[in-house]
C-alpha positions as CSV (number, residue, x, y, z in Angstrom):
1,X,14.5,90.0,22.1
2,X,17.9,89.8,20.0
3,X,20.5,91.8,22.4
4,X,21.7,94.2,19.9
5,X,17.9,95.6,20.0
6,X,18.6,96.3,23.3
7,X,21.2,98.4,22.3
8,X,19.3,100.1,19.2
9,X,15.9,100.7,19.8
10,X,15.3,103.1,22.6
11,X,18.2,105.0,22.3
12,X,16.7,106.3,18.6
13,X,13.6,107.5,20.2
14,X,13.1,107.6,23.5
15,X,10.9,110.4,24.6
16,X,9.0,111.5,27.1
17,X,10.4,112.8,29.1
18,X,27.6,116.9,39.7
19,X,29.3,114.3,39.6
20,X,33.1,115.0,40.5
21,X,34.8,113.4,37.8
22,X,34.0,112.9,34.3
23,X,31.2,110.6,34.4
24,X,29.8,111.1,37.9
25,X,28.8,113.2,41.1
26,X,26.1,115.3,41.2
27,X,26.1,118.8,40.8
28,X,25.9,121.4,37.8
29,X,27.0,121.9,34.7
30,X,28.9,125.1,33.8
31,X,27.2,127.4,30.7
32,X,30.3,128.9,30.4
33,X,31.7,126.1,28.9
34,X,35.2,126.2,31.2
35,X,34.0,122.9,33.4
36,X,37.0,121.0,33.3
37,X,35.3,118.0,32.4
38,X,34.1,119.6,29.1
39,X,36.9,118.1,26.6
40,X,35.1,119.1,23.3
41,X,34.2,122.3,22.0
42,X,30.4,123.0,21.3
43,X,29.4,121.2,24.4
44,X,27.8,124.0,26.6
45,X,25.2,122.2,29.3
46,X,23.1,124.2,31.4
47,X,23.2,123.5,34.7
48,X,21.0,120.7,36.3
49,X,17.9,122.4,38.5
50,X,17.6,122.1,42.5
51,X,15.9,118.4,41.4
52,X,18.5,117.2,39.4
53,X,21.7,116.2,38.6
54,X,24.2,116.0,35.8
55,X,26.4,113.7,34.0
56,X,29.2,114.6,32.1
57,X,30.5,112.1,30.0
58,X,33.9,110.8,28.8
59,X,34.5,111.8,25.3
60,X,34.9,109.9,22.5
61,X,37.7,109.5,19.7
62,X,38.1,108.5,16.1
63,X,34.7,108.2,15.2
64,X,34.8,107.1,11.6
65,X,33.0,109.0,8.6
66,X,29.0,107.8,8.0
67,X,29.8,105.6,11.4
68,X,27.2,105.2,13.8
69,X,28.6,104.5,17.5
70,X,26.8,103.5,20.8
71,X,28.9,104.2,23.9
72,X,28.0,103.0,27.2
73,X,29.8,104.7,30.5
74,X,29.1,103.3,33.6
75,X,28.7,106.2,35.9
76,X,29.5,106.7,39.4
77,X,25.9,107.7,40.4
78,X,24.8,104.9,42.5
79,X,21.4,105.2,44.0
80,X,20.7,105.2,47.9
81,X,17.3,105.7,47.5
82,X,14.3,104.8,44.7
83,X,14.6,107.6,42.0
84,X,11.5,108.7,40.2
85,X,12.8,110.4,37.1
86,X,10.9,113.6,35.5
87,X,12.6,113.8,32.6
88,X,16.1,114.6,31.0
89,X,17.8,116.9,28.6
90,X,20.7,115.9,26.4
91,X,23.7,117.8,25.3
92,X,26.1,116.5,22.6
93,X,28.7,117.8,19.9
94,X,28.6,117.6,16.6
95,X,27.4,114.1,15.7
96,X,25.5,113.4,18.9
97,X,22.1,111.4,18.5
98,X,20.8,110.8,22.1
99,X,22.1,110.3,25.5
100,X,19.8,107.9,27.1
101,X,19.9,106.8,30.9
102,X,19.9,102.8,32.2
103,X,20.8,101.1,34.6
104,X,22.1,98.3,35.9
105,X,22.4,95.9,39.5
106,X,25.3,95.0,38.1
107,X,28.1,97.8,38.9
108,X,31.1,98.2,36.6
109,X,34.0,100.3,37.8
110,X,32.7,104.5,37.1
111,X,34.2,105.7,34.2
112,X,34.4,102.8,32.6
113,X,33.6,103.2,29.0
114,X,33.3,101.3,25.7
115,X,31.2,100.9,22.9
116,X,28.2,98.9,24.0
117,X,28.2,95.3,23.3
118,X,25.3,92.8,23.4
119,X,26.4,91.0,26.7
120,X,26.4,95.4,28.1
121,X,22.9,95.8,27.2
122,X,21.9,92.4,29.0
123,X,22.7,93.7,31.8
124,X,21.4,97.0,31.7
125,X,17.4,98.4,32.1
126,X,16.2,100.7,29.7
127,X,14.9,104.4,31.9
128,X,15.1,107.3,29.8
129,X,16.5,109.7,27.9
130,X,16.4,111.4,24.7
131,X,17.9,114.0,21.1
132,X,20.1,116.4,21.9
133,X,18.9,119.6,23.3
134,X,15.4,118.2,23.6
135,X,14.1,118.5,27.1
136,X,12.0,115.3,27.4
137,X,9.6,115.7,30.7
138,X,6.7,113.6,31.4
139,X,3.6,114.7,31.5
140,X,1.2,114.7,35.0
141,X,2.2,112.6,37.8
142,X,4.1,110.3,35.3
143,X,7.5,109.4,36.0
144,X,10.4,106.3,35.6
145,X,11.6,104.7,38.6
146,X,15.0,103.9,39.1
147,X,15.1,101.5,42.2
148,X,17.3,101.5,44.9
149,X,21.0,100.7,44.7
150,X,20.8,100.5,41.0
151,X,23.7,101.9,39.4
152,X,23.0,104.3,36.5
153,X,24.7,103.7,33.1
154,X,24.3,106.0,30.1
155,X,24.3,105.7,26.4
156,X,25.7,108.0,24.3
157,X,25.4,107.8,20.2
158,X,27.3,109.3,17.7
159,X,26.6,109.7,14.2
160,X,29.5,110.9,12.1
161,X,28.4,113.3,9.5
162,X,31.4,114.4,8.0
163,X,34.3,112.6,5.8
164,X,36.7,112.8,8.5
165,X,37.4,110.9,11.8
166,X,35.4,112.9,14.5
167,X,35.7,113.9,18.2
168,X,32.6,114.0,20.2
169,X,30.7,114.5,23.9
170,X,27.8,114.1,25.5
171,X,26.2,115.3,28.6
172,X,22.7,114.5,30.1
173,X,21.0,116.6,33.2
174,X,18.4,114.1,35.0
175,X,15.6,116.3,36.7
176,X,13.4,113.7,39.7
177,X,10.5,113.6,41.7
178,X,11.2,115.5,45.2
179,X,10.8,112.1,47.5
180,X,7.9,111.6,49.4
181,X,6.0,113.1,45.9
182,X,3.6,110.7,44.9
183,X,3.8,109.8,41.4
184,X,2.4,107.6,38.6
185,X,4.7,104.9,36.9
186,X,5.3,105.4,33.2
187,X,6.9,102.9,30.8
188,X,7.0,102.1,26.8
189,X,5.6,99.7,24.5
190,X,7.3,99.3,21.0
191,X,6.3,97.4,17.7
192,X,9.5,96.7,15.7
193,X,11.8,94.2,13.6
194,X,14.7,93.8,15.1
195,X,16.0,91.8,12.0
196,X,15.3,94.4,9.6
197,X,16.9,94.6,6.7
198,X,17.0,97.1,4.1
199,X,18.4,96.1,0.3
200,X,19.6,98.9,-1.8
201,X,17.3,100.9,-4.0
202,X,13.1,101.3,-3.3
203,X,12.4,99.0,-0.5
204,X,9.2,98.4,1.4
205,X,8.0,96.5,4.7
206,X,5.1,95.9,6.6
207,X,5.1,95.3,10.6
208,X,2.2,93.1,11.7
209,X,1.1,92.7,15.7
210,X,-0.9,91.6,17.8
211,X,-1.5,93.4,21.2
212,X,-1.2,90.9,23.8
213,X,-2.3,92.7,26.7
214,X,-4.6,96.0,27.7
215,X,-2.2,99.2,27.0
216,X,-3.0,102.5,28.1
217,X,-0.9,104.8,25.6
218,X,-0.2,108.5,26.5
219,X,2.2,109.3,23.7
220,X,3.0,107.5,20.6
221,X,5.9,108.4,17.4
222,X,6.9,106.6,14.3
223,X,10.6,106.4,13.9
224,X,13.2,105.7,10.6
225,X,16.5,107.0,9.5
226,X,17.6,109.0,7.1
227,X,17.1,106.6,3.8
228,X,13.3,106.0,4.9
229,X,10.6,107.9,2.7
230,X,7.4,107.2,4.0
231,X,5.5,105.6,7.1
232,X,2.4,104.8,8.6
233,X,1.1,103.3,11.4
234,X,-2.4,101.5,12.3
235,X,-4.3,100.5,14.7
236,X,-7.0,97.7,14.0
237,X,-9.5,97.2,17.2
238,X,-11.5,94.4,18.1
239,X,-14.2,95.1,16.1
240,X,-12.2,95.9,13.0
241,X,-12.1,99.3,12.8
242,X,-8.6,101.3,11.6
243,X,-7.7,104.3,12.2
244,X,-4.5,105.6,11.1
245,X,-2.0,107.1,13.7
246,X,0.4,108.2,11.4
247,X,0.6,108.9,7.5
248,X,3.8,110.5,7.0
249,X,6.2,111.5,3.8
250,X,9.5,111.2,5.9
251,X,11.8,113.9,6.6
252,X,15.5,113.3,7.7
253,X,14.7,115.8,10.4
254,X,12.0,113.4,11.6
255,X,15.0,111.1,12.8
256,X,15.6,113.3,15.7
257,X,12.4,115.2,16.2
258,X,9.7,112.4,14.8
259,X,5.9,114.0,14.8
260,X,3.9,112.6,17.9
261,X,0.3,111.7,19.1
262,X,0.4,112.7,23.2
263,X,-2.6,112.5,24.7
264,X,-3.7,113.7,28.7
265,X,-3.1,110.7,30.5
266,X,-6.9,110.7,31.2
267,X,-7.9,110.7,27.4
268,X,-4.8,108.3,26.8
269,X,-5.5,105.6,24.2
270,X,-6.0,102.0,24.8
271,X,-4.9,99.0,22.9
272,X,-6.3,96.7,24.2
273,X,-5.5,92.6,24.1
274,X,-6.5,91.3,20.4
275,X,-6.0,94.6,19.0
276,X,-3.7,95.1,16.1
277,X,-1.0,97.1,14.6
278,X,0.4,97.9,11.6
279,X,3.4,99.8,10.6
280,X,4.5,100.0,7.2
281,X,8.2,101.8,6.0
282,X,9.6,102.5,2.8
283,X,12.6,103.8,1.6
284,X,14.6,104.7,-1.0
285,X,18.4,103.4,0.0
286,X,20.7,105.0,-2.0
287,X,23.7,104.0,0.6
288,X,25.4,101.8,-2.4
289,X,24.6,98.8,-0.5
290,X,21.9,96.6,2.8
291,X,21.4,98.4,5.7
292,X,20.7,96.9,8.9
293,X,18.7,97.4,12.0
294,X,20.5,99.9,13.8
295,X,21.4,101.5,10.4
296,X,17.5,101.8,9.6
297,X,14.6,101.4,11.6
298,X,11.0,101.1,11.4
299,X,8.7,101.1,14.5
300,X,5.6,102.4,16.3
301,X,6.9,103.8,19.9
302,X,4.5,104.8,22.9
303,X,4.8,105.5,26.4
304,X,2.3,103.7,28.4
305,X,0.7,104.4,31.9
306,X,1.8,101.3,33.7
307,X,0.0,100.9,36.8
308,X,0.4,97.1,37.1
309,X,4.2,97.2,36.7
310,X,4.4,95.6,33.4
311,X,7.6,97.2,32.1
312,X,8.8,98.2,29.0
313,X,8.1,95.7,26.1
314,X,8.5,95.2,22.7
315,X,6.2,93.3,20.0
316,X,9.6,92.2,17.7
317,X,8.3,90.5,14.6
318,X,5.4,90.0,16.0
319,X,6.6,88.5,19.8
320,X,6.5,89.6,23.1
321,X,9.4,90.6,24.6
322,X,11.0,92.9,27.4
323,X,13.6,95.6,27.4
C-alpha cells in the first residue's frame, strides 16, 4: 500500500469502537476545562472512566484556510502489559476530524509532534479511534490489542473551515478490557483507491475487488468528503447474487457520521474468498480545481471478527495489502 494511505484512510473513518504532560500519563481529564494542558478554548474532555486513560494532545498552530492537516504525537504512554482496547472517544476544537490511536515498536521521544509524513506512518500500526465526540465502543467481547511494549502514537486531523489561519486541539480517552478479561480480537478490512483522483466538475468512479480470503464483517460504512454526491456499495457472492449494502445520496454530514450496516457478531456477514465488491462514487467538485486522495475519498470500510490474526487489510485498486 502507497504510505500516504497509511496516513489517510483510517483516520477518516475509523469506527468501532493521565498522562502528566501534554501528550502523556494516565489519568483524567478536567470538564471544567482549567487542565492546564488544555491550550485551546472549546476543548472540554470528560474524564477517562476507572478503565481508561486520557491523552491530551499538543496543540496545533497556523492551520491554513480549506487546509486539511494530519498530526502525529508520539505519546508517552508506553505499554507494560498487552492492552485490549474497548473503544475511544475523541475531543477536538473547531476543525477537528478524528483523533485516532497507533502505535508503534519504534519509540520517538514523548511529545514529539509533527505533521505525519509517509516514512511516520511506516512505522506506525493502525488500532483505533474515531470523529469527535463520537464514543466508538465495540460491540460483545470484541476488542483491539495493543501488544506489549508498544508505544502508543496518535493522530490528530484538522480541517480548517474558516478563511483565516486557525488554532486547534485534540484529546482522545482510551477505555480497555480489565486484564485477565477474556476477549475476542477485532480488526478492519477496507476496499479503496489510494490513487484517486478527482477532476473538477461531475466526476464518477467505480471500485472493483476481489475478496481474497473468508471475512467475517460485523460493521460496515461507505465514506467520501464533502464534494462527493452519491455512493453505493455491492457485494457479488459466489454464485452471483448482489445485494446492495449501500445506496446513498451523500450528505457532507455523512463525512463524520457515515450511515452503517452492524450486525451481532453472531449474524455478522461473510465475504467470503472469490466474492466481490463494488463501490461506486460520484461527485460534483466544484473546488476550482483535482482533488486527491486524502482530499476525497471513496471506500467500503468494515470491521471484521479476526480470529486467525489476519490484521487490518486493504483491497487498494484491487490488491491486497496491510495497514
Amino acid at each position: 500500500m502507497p504510505t500516504h494511505m497509511r496516513k489517510l484512510i483510517i483516520l477518516a473513518v475509523a469506527v468501532g469502537t493521565t498522562l502528566a504532560s501534554g501528550c502523556g500519563s494516565s489519568g483524567g481529564g478536567s470538564s471544567s476545562g482549567k487542565d492546564p494542558r488544555i491550550e485551546v478554548a472549546g476543548l472540554d474532555p470528560t474524564p477517562a472512566g476507572e478503565n481508561g486513560f486520557q491523552l491530551i494532545l499538543p496543540k496545533v498552530t497556523d492551520l491554513a484556510p480549506g487546509g486539511s492537516f494530519e498530526y502525529c504525537t508520539w505519546t508517552d504512554k508506553i505499554l507494560d502489559q498487552d492492552l485490549n482496547v474497548k473503544g475511544t472517544q475523541a475531543f477536538q476544537t473547531q476543525g477537528g476530524h478524528h483523533v485516532v490511536i497507533f502505535y508503534t515498536t519504534k519509540p520517538k521521544p514523548a511529545g514529539t509532534t509533527r505533521l505525519c509524513t509517509d516514512d511516520d506512518m511506516t512505522s506506525v500500526r493502525f488500532g483505533i479511534g474515531g470523529e469527535s465526540k463520537t464514543y466508538n465502543e465495540l460491540p460483545a467481547d470484541l476488542a483491539v490489542t495493543i501488544p506489549k511494549g508498544a508505544q502508543i502514537v496518535a493522530q490528530h486531523h484538522y480541517i480548517n473551515p474558516t478563511s483565516a489561519p486557525l488554532t486547534a486541539q485534540s484529546a482522545i480517552n482510551v477505555t480497555f478490557v480489565p486484564p485477565g478479561q477474556a476477549i475476542r480480537q477485532s480488526s478492519s478490512v477496507v476496499v479503496v483507491d489510494s490513487n484517486l483522483r478527482v477532476p473538477a466538475g461531475k466526476a464518477a468512479v467505480d471500485l472493483h475487488c476481489t475478496i481474497n480470503r473468508d471475512y467475517t464483517v460485523w460493521m460496515m460504512l461507505p465514506h467520501m468528503h464533502k464534494y462527493g454526491s452519491y455512493i453505493s456499495v455491492d457485494h457479488t457472492d459466489g454464485a452471483g447474487q448482489t445485494t446492495r449494502l449501500f445506496d446513498l445520496k451523500w450528505d457532507p454530514e455523512y463525512e463524520f457520521h457515515a450511515p452503517r450496516i452492524i450486525k451481532p457478531v453472531e449474524q455478522a456477514m461473510t465475504l467470503k474468498a472469490g466474492d466481490k465488491m463494488q463501490v461506486h462514487c460520484e461527485w460534483n467538485n466544484d473546488s476550482g480545481g483535482e482533488l486527491s486522495f486524502g482530499q476525497e475519498m471513496c471506500l467500503a470500510f468494515g470491521q471484521t471478527l479476526d480470529n486467525n490474526g489476519i490484521g487490518n487489510v486493504a483491497c487498494d485498486a484491487g490488491q491486497w495489502t496491510t495497514f
